[in-house]
C-alpha positions in Angstrom: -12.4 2.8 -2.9 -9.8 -0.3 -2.2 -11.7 -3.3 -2.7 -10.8 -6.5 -1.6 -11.4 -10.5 -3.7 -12.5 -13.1 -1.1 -11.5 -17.0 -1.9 -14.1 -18.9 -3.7 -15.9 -20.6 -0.9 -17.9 -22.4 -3.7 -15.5 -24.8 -3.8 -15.9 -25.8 0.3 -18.8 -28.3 -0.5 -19.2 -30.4 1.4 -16.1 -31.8 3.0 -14.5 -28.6 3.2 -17.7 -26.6 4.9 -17.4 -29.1 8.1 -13.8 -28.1 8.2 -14.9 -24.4 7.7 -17.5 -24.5 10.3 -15.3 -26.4 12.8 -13.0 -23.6 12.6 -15.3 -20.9 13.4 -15.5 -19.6 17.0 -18.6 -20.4 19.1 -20.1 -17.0 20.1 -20.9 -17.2 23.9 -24.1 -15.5 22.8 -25.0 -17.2 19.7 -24.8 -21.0 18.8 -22.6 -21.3 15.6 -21.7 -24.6 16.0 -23.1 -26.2 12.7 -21.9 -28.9 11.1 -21.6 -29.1 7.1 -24.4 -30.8 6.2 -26.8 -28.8 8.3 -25.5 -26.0 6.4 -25.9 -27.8 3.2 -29.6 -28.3 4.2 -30.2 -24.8 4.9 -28.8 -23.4 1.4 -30.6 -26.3 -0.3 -34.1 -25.2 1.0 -33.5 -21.6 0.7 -32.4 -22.8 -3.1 -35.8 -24.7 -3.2 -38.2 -22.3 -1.4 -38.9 -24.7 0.7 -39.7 -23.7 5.0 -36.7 -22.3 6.8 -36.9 -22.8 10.5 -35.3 -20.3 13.1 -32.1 -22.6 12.8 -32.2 -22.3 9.0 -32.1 -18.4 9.4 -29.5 -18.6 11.7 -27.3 -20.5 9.7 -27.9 -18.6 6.6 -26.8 -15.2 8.0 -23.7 -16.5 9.3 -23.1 -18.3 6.0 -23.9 -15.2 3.7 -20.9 -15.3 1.8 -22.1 -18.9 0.5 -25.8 -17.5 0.1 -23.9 -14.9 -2.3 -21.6 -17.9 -4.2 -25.0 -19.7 -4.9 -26.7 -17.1 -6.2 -29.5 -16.7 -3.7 -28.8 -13.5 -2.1 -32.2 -11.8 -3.5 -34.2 -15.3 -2.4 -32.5 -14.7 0.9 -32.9 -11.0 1.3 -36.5 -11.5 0.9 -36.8 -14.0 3.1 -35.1 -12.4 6.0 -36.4 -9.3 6.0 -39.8 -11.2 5.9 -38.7 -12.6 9.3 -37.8 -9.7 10.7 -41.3 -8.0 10.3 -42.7 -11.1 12.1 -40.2 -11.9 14.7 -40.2 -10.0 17.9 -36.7 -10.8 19.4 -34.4 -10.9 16.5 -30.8 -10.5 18.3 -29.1 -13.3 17.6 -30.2 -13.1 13.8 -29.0 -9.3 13.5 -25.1 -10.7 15.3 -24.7 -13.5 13.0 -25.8 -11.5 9.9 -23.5 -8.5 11.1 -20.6 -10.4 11.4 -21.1 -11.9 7.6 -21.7 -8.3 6.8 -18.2 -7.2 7.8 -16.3 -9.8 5.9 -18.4 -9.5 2.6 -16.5 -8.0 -0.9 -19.4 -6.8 -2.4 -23.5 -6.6 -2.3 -22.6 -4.8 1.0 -25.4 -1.7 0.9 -28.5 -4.8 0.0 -27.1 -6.3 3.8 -27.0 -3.0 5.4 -31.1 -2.3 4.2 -31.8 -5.6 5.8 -29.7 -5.2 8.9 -30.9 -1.0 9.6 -34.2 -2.6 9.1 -33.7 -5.0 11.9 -32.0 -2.3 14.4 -35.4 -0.2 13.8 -37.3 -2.9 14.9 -35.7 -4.9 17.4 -35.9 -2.4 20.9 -34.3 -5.3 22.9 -31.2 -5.6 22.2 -28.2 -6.7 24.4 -25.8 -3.9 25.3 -22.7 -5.2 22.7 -24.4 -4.6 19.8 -25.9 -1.1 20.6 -22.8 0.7 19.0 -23.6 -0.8 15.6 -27.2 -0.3 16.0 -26.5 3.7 16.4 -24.6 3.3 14.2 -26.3 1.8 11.3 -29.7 3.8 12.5 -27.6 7.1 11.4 -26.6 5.9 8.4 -28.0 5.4 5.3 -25.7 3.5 3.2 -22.3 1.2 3.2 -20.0 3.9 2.6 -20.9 6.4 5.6 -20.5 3.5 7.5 -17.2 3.3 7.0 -16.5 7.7 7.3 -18.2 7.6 10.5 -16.1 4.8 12.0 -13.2 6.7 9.9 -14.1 10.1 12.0 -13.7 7.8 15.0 -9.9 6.4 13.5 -8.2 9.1 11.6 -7.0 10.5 15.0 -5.9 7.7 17.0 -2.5 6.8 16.5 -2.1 3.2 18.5 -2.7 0.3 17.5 -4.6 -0.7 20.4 -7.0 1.9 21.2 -7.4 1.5 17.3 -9.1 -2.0 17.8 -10.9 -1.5 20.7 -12.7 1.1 18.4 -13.4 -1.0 15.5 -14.3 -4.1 18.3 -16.7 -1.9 19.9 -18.9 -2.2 16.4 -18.7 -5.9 16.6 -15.3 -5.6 14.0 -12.7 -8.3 14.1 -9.6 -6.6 12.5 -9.6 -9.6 10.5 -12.4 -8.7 8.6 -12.4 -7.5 4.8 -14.6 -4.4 6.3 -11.5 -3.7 8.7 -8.8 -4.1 5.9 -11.3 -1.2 3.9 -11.0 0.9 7.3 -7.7 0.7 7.7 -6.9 1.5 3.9 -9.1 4.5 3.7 -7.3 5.6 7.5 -4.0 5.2 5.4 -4.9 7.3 2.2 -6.2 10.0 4.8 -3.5 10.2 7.0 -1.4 10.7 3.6 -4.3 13.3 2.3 -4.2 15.9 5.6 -0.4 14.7 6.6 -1.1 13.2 9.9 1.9 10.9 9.0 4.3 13.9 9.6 4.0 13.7 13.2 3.1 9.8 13.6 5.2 8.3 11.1 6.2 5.2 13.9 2.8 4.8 13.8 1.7 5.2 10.3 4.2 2.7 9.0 3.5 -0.2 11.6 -0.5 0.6 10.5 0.5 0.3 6.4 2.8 -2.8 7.3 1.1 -4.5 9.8 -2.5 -4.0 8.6 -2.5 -3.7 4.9 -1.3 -6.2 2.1 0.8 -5.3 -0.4 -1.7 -4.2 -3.1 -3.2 -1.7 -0.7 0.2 -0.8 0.6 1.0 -0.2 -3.1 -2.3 2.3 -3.4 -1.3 4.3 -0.2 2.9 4.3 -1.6 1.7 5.8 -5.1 -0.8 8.6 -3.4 2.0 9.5 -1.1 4.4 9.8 -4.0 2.1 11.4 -6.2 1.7 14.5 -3.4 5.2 14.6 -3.2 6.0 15.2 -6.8 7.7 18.4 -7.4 9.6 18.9 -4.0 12.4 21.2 -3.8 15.1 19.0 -2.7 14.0 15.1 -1.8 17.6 14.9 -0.6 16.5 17.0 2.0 13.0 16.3 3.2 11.5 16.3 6.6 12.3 12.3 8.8 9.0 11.3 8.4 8.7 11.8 4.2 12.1 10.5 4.0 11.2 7.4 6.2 8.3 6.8 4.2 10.7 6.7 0.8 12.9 4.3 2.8 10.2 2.2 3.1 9.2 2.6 -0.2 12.7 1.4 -1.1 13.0 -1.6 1.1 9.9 -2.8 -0.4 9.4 -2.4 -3.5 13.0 -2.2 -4.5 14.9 -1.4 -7.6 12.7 0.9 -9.5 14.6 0.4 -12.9 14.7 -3.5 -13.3 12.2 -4.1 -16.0 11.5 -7.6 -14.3 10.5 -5.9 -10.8 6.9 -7.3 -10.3 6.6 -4.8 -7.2 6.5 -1.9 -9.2 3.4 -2.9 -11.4 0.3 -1.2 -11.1 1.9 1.8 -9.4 1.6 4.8 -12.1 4.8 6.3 -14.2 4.2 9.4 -12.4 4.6 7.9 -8.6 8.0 5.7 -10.1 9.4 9.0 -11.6 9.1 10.9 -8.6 10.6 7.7 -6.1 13.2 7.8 -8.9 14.1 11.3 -8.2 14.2 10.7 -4.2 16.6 7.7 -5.1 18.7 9.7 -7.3 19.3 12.7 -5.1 19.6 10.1 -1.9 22.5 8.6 -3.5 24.0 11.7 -4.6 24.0 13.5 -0.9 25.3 10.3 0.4 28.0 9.9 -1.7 29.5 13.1 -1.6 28.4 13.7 2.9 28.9 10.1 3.9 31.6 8.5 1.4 33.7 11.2 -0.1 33.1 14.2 2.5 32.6 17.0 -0.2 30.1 19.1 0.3 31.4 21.7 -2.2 31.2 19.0 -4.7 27.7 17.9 -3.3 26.3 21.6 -3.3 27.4 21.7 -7.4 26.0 18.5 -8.1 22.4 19.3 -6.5 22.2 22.5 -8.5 21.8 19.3 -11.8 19.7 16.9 -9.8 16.5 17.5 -12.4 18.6 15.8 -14.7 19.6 12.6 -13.5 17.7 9.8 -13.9 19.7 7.5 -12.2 22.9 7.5 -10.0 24.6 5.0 -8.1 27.8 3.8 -6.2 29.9 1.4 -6.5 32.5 1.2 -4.0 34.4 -1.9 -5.7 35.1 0.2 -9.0 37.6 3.0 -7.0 34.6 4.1 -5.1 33.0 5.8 -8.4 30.1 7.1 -8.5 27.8 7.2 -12.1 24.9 9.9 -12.8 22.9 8.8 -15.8 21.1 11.7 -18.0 18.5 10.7 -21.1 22.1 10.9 -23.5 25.1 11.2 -20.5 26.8 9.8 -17.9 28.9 11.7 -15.6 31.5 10.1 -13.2 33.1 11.5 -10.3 35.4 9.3 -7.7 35.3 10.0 -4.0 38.8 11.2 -4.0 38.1 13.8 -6.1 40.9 13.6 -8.9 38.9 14.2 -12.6 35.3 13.9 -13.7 34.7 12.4 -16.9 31.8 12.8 -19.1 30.7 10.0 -21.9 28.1 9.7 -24.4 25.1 7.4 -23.1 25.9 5.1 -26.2 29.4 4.7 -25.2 28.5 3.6 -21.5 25.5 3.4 -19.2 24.7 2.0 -16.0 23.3 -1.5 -17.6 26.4 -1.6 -19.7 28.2 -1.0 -16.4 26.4 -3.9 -14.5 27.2 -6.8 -17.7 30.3 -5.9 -17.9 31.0 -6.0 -14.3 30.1 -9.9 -14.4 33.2 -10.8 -17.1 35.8 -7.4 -17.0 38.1 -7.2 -13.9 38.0 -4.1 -11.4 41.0 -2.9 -12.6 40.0 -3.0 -16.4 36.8 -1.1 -16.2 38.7 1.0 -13.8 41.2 2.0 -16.4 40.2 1.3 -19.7 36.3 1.8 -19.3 35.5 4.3 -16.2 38.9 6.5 -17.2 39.1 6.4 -20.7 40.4 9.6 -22.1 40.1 8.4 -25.6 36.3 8.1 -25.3 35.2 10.7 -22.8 33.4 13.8 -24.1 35.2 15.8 -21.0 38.1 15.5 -18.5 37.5 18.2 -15.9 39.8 18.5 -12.8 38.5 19.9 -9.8 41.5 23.2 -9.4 41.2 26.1 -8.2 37.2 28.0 -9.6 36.1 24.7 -10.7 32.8 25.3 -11.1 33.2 27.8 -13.6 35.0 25.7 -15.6 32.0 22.8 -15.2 29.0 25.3 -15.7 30.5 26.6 -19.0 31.4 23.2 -20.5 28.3 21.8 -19.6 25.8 24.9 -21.1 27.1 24.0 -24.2 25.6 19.8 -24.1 22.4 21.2 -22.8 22.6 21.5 -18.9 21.9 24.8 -17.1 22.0 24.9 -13.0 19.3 25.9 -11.0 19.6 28.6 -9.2 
C-alpha cells in the first residue's frame, strides 16, 4: 500500500503550535480552540505521568500526531483507553481522536483498538458519527477499513457524490487517510478497467486528488497491464488518453536528466516507449505525410523501434532508431535511407542541430549517399524491394 510522510510537527514547539492551533477549525460540537501552551502542558504531563484532566484528554487526541513525534503514543494509549472504561459519555473524545486518526502516516491499527474500543462502549452517540462507529464495530483492523469505504468508492464516478461518501465517515478529503482512499480507488479502477468507460473521470480523480508520487504508482500499474498490446497506435480513447497524460506529465522518456521518470520500473518506460514510438509513426505518415501505404509497411516493424520522431524543420523527416539503425523517410515520399547507428542517431541529430544549418544536415547528413547503408525509392512493388533488403540486417515483418 501507498504510504504517505507527514511534516515533522516536532519542530512546531512552541511558537509554531499557537500558529498551528489557531489555524485549526472550531468543531461546532467539540471545543478545539487551544492555545500552544495549553497543549504544551498537556504533552508535558502525559510525558511526566502526572493527572490528565478531561481537557488534557481532549487536547491529546486532537494532537496525536505530536503524542506520536514525542514518543508517548504507548503512555497515551494506555491512558486513554483507561478513560474510556471509566467515562460514561465519551463523544467528544472518540471525534477528536477520529479525526487525528484519519490524518496519521503510521501506528494507525494501535488508534483503531482504542477507538472500536470506544464505539463498543459509548451507546450515546450523536447521529454524525454513527457511520464510523458501524463502521469501525465491523472491522477489525486499519486496512478493511479502508476496503470497506473502497466497496462504497470503486463505483462512483463524481467527484461529488465521492466526498459526501468519505464526509459521511467524518473524512476531510484533505486527510492522509483520504489520499490512501483515493490511491487504492485509482490502482482499482486500473485493476478491473473501470477507467475504460469513465476515463473523464478517472483522470480528474488521479490529477486532482493524487500527488505526483502516487500518480507515478497508478501510471506504472497501468503501463505495466498494458505491456504487450497489439498495436498502441491503435488502442481504445480511454487507454490512449491515459498515455497522453502520461506524456504530458512525465515527458521525454529518453532524457537521462528526466527526474519524472525515476522510480517508475524499466518495464512501465519500455512499454510508454513503445506507445510513443508507434504514436509518432501513425501520425506522421496519417496526419503529416498522408500515406497510409507507407504507414501500413512501417507498423508491420514497430517491435523494433526504439525511438522515432519528427522534425518538421529538417524537410519534414522523420527518424526511427533501432539498437544499431536508423531509418529515414520524408513526408514527400522521395527515398528512404538507412545508416549505421554509429554513423548517426537521434542525440547526434539533436547536437548537431544546435551548430549545422537546415540545409547542411539536410544534404550532407540526413541524405548522404556516401554513408547510407541503403537508398530505397518508393516505385512501383516497393515493399518487396524493402522486406528483402531489410531480412538480410536482421528485420523480419510481422505478419
Amino acid at each position: 500500500m501507498f504510504t504517505y510522510s507527514l511534516p515533522n510537527f516536532g519542530v512546531y514547539k512552541p511558537q509554531k503550535l499557537r500558529q498551528l492551533a489557531a489555524k485549526i477549525v472550531v468543531d461546532k460540537d467539540i471545543d478545539n480552540n487551544f492555545s500552544g501552551e495549553r497543549i504544551e502542558l498537556a504533552i508535558k504531563k502525559l510525558k511526566n505521568s502526572e493527572r490528565l484532566l478531561s481537557r488534557d484528554y481532549k487536547i491529546l487526541c486532537f494532537y496525536l500526531n505530536r503524542v506520536i513525534e514525542d514518543n508517548l503514543l504507548e503512555k497515551f494509549t494506555e491512558r486513554i483507553t483507561k478513560y474510556f472504561n471509566e467515562k460514561e459519555k465519551i463523544y467528544p473524545y472518540l471525534k477528536a481522536l477520529l479525526r487525528s486518526y484519519y490524518d496519521l502516516s503510521q501506528n494507525n491499527d494501535v488508534i483503531f483498538r482504542v477507538l472500536k474500543l470506544g464505539f463498543l462502549k459509548d451507546i450515546n452517540l450523536k447521529e454524525n458519527i454513527l457511520a464510523s462507529k458501524d463502521l469501525f464495530i465491523s472491522c477489525n483492523n486499519t486496512l478493511e477499513v479502508l476496503q470497506k469505504i473502497n466497496n462504497g468508492l470503486i463505483h462512483v464516478f463524481d467527484l461529488e457524490s465521492q466526498n459526501k461518501i468519505i464526509e459521511s465517515y467524518l473524512i476531510k478529503p484533505t486527510d492522509l487517510f483520504a489520499k490512501k482512499l483515493f490511491y487504492i480507488k485509482s490502482f482499482g479502477m486500473v485493476k478491473e478497467n473501470l477507467y475504460i468507460n469513465n476515463c473523464k473521470y478517472f483522470l480528474e480523480h488521479i490529477n486532482k486528488l493524487l500527488d505526483l508520487n502516487a500518480r507515478k504508482k497508478i501510471y506504472e500499474t497501468f503501463l505495466i497491464k498494458e505491456k504487450g498490446a497489439k498495436d498502441y497506435s491503435n488502442l481504445v480513447a480511454a487507454k490512449d488518453n491515459i498515455f497522453r497524460n502520461i506524456n504530458n506529465e512525465l515527458g521525454d522518456p529518453y532524457d537521462k536528466y528526466n527526474a519524472k521518470w525515476q522510480n517508475i520500473s524499466e518495464e512501465a518506460i519500455d512499454v510508454f516507449r513503445q506507445w510513443l514510438t508507434q504514436k509518432n509513426l501513425r501520425e506522421f505518415f496519417t496526419t503529416i505525410a498522408g500515406d497510409s501505404r507507407r504507414l501500413d509497411f512501417w507498423l508491420k516493424y514497430k517491435k523494433y523501434f526504439y525511438r522515432v520522431e519528427h522534425f518538421s524543420e529538417l524537410d519534414d523527416a522523420l527518424l526511427m532508431e533501432t539498437s544499431r539503425h536508423i531509418f529515414i523517410e520524408f513526408a514527400y515520399s522521395g527515398a528512404l535511407y538507412m545508416y549505421d547507428r554509429d554513423y548517426l542517431d537521434l542525440g547526434k541529430l539533436k547536437n548537431m542541430i544546435k551548430t549545422k544549418s537546415r540545409s547542411h544536415i539536410i544534404s550532407f547528413v540526413l541524405k548522404n549517399r556516401a554513408e547510407c547503408l541503403e537508398r530505397l525509392i518508393h516505385q512501383g512493388d516497393w515493399e518487396y524491394r524493402f522486406n528483402y533488403e531489410f531480412k538480410s540486417y536482421g528485420y523480419h515483418p510481422e505478419r
